[in-house]
C-alpha positions in Angstrom: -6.5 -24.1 1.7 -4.0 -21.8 3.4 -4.9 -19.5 6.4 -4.0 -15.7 5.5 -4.2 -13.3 8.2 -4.2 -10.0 6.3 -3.4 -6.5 8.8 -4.8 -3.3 8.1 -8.3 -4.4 7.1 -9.7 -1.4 8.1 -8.0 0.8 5.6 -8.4 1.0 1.6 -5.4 -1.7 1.1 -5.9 -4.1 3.5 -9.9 -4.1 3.2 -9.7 -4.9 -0.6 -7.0 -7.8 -0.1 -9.3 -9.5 2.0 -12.6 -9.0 -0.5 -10.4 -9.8 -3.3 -8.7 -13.3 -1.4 -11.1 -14.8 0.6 -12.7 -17.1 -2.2 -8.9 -18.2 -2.4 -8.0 -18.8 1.2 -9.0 -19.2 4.8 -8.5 -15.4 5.2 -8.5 -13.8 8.8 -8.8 -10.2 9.1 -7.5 -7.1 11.6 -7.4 -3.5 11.6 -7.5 -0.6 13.8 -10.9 0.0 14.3 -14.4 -2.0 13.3 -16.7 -0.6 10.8 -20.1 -1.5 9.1 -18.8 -3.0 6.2 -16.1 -5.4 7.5 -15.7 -8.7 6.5 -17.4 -11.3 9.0 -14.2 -13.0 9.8 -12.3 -10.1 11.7 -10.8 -9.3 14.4 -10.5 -5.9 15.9 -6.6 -5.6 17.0 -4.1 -2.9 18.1 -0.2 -3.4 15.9 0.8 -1.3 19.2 0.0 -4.1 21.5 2.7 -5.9 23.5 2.3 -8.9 22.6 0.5 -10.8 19.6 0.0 -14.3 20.8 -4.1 -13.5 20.7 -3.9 -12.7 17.5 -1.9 -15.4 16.0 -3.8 -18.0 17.7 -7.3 -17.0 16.5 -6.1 -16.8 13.1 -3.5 -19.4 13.3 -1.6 -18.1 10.1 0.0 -19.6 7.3 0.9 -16.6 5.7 1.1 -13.0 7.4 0.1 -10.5 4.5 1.0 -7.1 6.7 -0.3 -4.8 4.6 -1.6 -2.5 7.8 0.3 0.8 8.1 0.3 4.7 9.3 0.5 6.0 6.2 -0.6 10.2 6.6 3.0 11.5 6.3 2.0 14.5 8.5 1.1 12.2 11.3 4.1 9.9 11.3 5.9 13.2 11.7 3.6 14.8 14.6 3.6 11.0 16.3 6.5 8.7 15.4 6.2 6.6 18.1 3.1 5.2 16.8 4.5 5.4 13.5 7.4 2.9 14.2 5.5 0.6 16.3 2.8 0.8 13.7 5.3 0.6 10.4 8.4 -1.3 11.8 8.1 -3.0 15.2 5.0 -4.6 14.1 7.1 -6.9 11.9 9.8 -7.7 14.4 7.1 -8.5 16.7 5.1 -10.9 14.4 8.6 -12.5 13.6 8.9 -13.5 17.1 5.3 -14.4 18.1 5.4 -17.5 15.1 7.5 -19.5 13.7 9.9 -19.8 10.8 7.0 -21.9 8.4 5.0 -18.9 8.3 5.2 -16.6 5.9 5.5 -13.1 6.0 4.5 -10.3 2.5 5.1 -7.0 4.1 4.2 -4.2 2.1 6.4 -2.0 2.0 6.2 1.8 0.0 8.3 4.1 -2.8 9.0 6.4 0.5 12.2 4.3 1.1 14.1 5.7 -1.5 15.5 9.9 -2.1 14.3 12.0 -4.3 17.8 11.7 -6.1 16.6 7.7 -7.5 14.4 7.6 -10.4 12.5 4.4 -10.9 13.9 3.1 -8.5 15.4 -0.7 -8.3 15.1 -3.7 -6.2 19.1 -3.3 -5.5 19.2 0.9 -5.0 20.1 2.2 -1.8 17.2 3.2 0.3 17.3 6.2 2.3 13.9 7.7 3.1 13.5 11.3 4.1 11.0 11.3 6.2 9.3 9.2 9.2 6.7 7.6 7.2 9.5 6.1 4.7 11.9 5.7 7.6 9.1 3.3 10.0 8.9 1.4 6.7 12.5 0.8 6.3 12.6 -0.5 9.4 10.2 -2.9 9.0 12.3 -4.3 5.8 15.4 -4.5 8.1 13.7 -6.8 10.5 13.2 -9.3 7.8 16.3 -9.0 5.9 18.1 -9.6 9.5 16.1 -12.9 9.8 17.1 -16.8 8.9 15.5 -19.2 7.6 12.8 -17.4 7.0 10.2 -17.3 3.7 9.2 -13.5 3.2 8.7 -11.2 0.4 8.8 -6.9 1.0 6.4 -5.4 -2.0 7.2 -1.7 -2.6 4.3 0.1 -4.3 2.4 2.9 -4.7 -1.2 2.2 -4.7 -4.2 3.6 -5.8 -8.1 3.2 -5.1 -11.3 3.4 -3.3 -12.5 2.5 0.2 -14.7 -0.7 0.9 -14.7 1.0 4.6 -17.0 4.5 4.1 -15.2 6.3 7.0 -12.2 6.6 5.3 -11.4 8.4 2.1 -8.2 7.9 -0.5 -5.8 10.4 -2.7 -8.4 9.1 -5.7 -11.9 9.6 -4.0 -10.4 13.1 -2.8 -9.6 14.2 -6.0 -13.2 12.9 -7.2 -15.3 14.5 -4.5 -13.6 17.9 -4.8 -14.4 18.2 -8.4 -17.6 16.5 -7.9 -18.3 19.1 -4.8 -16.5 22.3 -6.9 -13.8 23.0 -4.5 -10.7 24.3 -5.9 -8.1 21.5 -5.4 -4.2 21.3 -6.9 -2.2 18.6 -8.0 1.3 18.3 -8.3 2.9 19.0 -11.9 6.6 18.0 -10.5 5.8 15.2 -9.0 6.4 11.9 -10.6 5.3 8.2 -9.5 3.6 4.7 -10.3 0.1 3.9 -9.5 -1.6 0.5 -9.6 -4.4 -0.1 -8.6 -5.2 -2.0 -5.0 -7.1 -4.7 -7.2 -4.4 -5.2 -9.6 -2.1 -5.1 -6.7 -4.4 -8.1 -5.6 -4.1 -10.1 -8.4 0.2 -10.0 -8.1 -0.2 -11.2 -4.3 -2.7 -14.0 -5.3 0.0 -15.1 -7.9 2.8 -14.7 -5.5 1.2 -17.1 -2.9 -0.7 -19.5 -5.3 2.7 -19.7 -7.1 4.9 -20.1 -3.9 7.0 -17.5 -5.5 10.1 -17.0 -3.1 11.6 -13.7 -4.1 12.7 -11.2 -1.1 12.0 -7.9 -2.5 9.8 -7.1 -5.4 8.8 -3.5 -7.0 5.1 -3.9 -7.7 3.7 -0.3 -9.6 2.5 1.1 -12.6 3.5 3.4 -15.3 5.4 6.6 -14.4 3.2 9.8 -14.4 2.9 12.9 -12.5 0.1 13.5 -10.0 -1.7 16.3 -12.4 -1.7 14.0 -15.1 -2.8 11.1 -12.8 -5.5 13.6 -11.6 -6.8 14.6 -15.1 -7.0 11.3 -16.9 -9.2 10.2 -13.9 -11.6 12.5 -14.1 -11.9 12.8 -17.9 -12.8 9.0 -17.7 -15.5 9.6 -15.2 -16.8 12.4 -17.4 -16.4 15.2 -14.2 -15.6 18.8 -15.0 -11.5 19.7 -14.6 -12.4 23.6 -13.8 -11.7 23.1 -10.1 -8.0 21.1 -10.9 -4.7 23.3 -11.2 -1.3 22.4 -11.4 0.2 23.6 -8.4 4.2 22.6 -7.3 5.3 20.4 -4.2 7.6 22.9 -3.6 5.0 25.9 -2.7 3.3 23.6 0.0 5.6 24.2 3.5 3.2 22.9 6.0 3.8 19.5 5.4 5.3 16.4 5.8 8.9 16.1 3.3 8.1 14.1 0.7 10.5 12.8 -2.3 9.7 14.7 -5.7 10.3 11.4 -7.7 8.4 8.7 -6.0 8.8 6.4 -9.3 9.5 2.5 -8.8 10.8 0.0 -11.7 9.1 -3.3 -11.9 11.1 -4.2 -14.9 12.6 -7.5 -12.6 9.0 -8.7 -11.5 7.3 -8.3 -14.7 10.6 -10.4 -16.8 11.4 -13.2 -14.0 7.7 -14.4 -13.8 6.4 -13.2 -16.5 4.0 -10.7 -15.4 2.6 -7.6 -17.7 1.4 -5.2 -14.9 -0.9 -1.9 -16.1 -0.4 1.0 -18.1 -1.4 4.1 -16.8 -4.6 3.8 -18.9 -5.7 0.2 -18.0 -5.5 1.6 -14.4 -7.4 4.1 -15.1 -10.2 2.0 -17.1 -10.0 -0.4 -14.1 -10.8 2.2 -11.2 -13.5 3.7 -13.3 -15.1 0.2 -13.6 -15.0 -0.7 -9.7 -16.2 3.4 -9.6 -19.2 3.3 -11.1 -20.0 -0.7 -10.2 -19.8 0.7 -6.4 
């Protein structure tokens, strides 16, 4: 049984891949922070540190899923230091603190691509616009500069809820405002692909268990806009709409640049290995499941 040490267990992401994996692997867990629910095998760590020989040897790795990330676009532009080191660095430095037989499935994000590129393609130019998609790219560029080297960059755009209770997601946002009756706005011109972080799961399980050796991969869902995304979700868990209106990105200044069409193709994935990933409705079914298991 393979070791995976999986980054970013802390956040929504990262603490899902490890309750979804860990019947399937020796899994080995690190975030940013501890918290009452983490998984007994983890490791509080620091992707900022100098060096990551501590970590690597208490997990002893097989396979590096780095799926930990600064991910608030407003604070990778008010702190892009951290944002690099966090986003980018962190892979050059896990490159040099193992060796070429370990693996390395970096996940990666939509924000790499303009606003100009709708559903966007393994082979399109990237060319984020701001330092969230940027600290990402650079993350990709460390591996594509390596040899001999297995890896795999996923670029999604995920969706879900938080095993960790100190955090909260896009989704349980848009839940607890309706749920509280605060007035809230989602985007009408705003476009993009959500899966959900257990159907995300399921594709990384496949990708290890199957050895799959593929260096970029566009892993999302069916193309809708945030409104839309926003309705259907609480329709399904029968919660009143009155507090939802569509507002544009365009009328929010005071924040972080972010691309109007945020839309991936996973057209290559799903035909190469065979892989039928969810409809916008089947994600919708499956977060309203884990909602009212949890």
């Amino acid at each position: 049984m393979s070791n995976v040490l999986i980054t970013g267990a802390s956040g929504m992401l990262g603490a899902t891949l490890v309750n979804e994996l860990k019947n399937d692997f020796n899994v080995f867990a690190t975030g940013s922070s501890n918290f009452p629910e983490q998984y007994s095998n983890y490791k509080k760590f620091d992707l900022r540190s100098e060096s990551y020989e501590e970590l690597i040897e208490w997990a002893d790795p097989d396979i590096i899923l780095h799926g930990g990330a600064l991910t608030n676009g407003n604070h990778c532009e008010q702190k892009p230091y951290d944002a690099f080191a966090i986003n980018g660095i962190s892979v050059r430095k896990f490159l040099e603190a193992t060796n070429k037989n370990i693996k390395i499935i970096y996940i990666s994000t939509d924000a790499v691509f303009p606003s100009s590129v709708h559903l966007a393609k393994e082979d399109d130019i990237v060319c984020p616009e701001n330092v969230y998609g940027k600290s990402k790219e650079l993350g990709e560029f460390f591996l594509n500069i390596t040899e001999d080297r297995s890896y795999t960059i996923i670029r999604t755009t995920i969706v879900g809820l938080n095993i960790n209770k100190r955090r909260k997601s896009f989704l349980e946002w848009i839940i607890s405002s309706a749920k509280d009756h605060e007035k809230f706005g989602l985007f009408t011109d705003v476009v993009f692909c959500p899966i959900s972080i257990w159907d995300l799961a399921n594709e990384i399980r496949f990708i290890i268990c199957k050895n799959v050796d593929e260096k970029v991969f566009h892993i999302a869902g069916e193309l809708c806009t945030k409104f839309d995304f926003g309705e259907k979700l609480l329709n399904a868990l029968n919660i009143r709409t009155e507090m939802l209106s569509k507002t544009l990105i365009t009328s929010f200044g005071n924040r972080a640049k972010r691309s109007n069409d945020q839309s991936l193709d996973s057209a290559y994935y799903q035909n190469k290995y065979n892989r039928r990933l969810p409809t916008l409705d089947e994600t919708i079914s499956k977060i309203k499941n884990y909602y009212e298991r949890h």
